[in-house]
N, C-alpha and C positions, 0 to 999 in steps of 0.2 A: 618624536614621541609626543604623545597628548597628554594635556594637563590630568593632573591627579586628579583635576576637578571632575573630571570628565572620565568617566567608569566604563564607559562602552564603548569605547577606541575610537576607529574609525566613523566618516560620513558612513551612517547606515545604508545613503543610496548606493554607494560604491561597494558594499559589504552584499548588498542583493543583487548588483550584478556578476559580483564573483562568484556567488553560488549558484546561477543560475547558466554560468559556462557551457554553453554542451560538451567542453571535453576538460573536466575538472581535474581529473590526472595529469595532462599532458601539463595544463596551465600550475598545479602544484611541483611537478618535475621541474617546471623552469625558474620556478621561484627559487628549489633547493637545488639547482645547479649552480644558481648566480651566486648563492649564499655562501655554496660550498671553497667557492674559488676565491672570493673575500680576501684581500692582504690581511699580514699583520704583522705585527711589529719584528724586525730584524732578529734580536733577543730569541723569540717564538721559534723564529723559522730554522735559528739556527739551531736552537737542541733540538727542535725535533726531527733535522737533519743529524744530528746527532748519537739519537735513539735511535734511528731508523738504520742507521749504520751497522750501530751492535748487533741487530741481529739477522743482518745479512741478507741476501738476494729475494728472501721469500714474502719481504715486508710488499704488501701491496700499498699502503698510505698511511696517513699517520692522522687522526683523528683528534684537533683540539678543539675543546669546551670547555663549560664552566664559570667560576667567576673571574679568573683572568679573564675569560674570554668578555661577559659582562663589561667589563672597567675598562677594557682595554691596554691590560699593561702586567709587565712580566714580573711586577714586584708581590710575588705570592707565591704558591704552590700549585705550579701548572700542570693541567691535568689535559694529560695522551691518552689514546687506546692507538695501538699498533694491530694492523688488521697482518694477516700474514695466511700464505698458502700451507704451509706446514711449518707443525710444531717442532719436527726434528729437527729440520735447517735453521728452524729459527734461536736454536741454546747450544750452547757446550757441553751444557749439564745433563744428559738424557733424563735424570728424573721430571727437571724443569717441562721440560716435556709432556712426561706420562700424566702430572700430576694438572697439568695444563688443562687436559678433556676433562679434568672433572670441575664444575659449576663455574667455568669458563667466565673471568680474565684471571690470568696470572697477574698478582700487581708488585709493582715496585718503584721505588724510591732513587732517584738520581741527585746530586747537586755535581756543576759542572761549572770553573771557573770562566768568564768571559768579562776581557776590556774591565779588569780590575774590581767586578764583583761577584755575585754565585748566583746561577741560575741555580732555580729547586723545580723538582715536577716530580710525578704517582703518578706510574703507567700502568695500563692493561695490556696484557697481550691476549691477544685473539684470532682464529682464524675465520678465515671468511665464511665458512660451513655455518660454525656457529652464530657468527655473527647476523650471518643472513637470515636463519632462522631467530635469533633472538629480536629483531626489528618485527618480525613478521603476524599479521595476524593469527598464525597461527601457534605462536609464543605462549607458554602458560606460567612466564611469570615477567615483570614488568622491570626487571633489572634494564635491560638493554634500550630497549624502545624507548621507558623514562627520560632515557639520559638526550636520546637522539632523535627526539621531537623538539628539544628545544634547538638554539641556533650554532653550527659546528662549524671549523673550516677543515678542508682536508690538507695536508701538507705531506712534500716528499711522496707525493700521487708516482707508480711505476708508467702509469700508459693510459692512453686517453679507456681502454677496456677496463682499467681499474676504477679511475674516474664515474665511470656510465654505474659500475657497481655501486659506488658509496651514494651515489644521487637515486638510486631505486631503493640502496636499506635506509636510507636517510627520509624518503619520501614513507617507505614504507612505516617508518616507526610513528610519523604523524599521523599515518593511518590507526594505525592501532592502538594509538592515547585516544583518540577520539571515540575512534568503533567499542573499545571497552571501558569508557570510563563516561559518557552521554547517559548512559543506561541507570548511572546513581545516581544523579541528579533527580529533586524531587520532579515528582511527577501527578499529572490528577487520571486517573484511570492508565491508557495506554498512550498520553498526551505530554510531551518536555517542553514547558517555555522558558527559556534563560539567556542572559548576555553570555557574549562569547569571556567575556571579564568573570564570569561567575565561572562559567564551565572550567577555565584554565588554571584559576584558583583552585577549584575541588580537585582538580585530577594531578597538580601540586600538591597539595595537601596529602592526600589518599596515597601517592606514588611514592614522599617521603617516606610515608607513617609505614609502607609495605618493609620498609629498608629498616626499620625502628631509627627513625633521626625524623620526629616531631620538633618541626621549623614555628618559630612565631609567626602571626599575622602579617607582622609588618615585612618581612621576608618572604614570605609567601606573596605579596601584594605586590612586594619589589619586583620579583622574577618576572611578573608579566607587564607591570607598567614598563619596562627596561625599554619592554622590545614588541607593544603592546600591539603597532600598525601589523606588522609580520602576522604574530602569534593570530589574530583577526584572520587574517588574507588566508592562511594556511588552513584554520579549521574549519571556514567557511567553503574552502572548497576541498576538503575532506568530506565534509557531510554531505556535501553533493554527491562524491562519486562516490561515499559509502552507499548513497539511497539509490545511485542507477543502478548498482550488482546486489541489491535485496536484502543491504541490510539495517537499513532503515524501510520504513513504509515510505514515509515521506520528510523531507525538509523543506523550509521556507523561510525566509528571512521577512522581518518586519521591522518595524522602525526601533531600534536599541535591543530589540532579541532575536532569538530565533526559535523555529515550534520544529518539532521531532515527532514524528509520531512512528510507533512499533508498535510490533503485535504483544499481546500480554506475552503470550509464552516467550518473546524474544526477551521482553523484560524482566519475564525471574528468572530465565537463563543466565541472562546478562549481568545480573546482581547476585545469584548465587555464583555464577565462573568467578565474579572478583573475587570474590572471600574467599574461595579456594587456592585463588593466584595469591592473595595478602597470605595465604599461610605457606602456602609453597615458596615465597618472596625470603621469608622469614626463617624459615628452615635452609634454605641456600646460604643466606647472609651467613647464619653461624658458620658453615662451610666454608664460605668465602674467606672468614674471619680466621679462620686454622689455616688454611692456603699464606696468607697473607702474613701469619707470624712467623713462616719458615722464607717466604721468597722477598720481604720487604728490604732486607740486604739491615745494612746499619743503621737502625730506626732510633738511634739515640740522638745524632744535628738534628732528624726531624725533631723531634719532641722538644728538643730543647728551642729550635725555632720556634714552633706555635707555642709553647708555653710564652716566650717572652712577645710575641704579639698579642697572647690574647690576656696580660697579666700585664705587660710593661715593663715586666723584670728579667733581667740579663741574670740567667742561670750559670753557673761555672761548676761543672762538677770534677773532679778529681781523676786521675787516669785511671785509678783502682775504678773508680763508680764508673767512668766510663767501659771498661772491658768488662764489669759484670753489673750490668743497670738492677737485673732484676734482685741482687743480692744485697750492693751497697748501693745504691742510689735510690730503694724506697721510699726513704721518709721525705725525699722531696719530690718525686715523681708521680706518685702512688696516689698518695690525697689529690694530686691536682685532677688526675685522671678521672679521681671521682667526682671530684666538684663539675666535670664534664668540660674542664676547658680545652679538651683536643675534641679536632673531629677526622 
């Protein structure tokens, strides 16, 4: 990683030979194959051999990120997406199921004892339909892509053809943070100049704000310095192969930016598609948020865990407030909820 001193990642010259690739897909495919196969910690592999289990043959791989993945370590709330061929084979529950196709992942909540303490993780389920289309430029809203442009590994993979899938939605999805989020960046006529440090800021920013979870600065700043050399390598030759298939005019690298140039009409298109997508984003979300209060399973160890990481204080509530949170356990859950310390 580069010093925080240093805002624009990478040697610039190394950053204009990557764009300058003649074959920028092939070269971004193989950056997110190497990434995808990445170890990680025993802990990790083992739940999410775990999850992948429950729900049987149809799981193609198991998708972790996040800030575990960030820090490198299982002491958090690990976050899964379960890719899967079908939603039937994949539950008990047939409603699990049906209610599954609608604004696609089903999420939920596991802790699972291991070597004397609890793993925790919030899983997605998804099938690969969806999923492929949600990476894809042709996505109209920023749920999925967001997540899977930044850096994944894949685990509990069924077969090297499942594999090949997750490295093309994977590739794809950094297509399409780039190909739709370039276009807001200020601009002087039909001209973009900016670091790649600025670009991956805004389209952090914008990608939260679409979800309503407005991130501080210094969090938003975090996410890219983390993993600043990649996040560079990746959207540098993105905008390459976005500009040989016509949807850039032109890209070029120069020493600490890079220039973009589109046609006007591509660029009110491009700025009016987001606002359509930040509201379509936002209309899903409440959806997602109904889905979630029926399938999250026993959401009260959750709460009561992030309540005491993000407070300090070890909550105990009573087995009555425990089997009806939302009746007896208000006056300690409720306020906190709204001071916003869950997320």
């Amino acid at each position: 990683m580069t010093s925080p001193s240093d805002p624009f990642g990478p040697d610039p010259a190394k950053t204009a030979q990557m764009v300058e690739s003649p074959n920028a897909l092939a070269s971004l495919q193989a950056i997110v194959a190497d990434e995808l196969r990445l170890p990680v910690t025993a802990d990790v592999e083992w739940l999410a051999e775990q999850i992948a289990a429950s729900h049987g043959d149809t799981v193609l791989g198991v998708l972790f990120y996040g800030s575990c993945l960030r820090q490198d370590s299982a002491d958090g709330i690990l976050d899964f997406w379960i890719v899967v061929e079908d939603y039937r084979a994949a539950y008990s529950r047939g409603w699990h199921s049906r209610i599954n196709r609608i604004a696609p992942p089903n999420v939920f909540y596991v802790e699972r004892e291991r070597e004397g303490g609890v793993l925790r993780a919030k899983y997605g389920v998804i099938d690969h339909k969806a999923f492929g289309k949600g990476t894809s430029l042709a996505a109209w809203h920023p749920y999925i892509w967001s997540r899977f442009a930044q850096p994944a590994r894949v685990l509990a993979c069924r077969d090297e053809k499942a594999q090949e899938f997750f490295v093309d939605s994977v590739t794809n999805a950094i297509l399409s943070m780039v190909a739709n989020l370039v276009c807001v960046l200020p601009a002087r006529g039909n001209s973009l100049r900016f670091s790649l440090a600025a670009f991956w800021q805004e389209a952090f920013r914008r990608t939260y704000d679409s979800e309503r979870r407005p991130e501080t600065e210094e969090f938003i700043r975090s996410l890219y310095l983390t993993n600043e050399a990649r996040y560079d390598a990746v959207a540098a030759l993105a905008l390459n192969h976005l500009t040989s298939i016509g949807h850039f005019q032109e890209a070029s690298a120069h020493p600490r930016s890079f220039h973009v140039t589109l046609s006007d009409s591509a660029k009110r298109w491009g700025r009016f598609r987001w606002r359509l997508m930040r509201s379509y984003a936002r209309v899903l979300g409440l959806v997602r948020l109904a889905k979630t209060a029926v399938t999250f399973g026993d959401w009260v160890p959750y709460v009561l865990w992030k309540l005491e990481r993000h407070t300090g204080r070890r909550l105990e509530l009573s087995e009555r407030q425990r089997k009806h949170p939302l009746i007896f356990a208000w006056p300690i859950i409720i306020p906190l909820l709204f001071r916003r310390n869950l997320r």
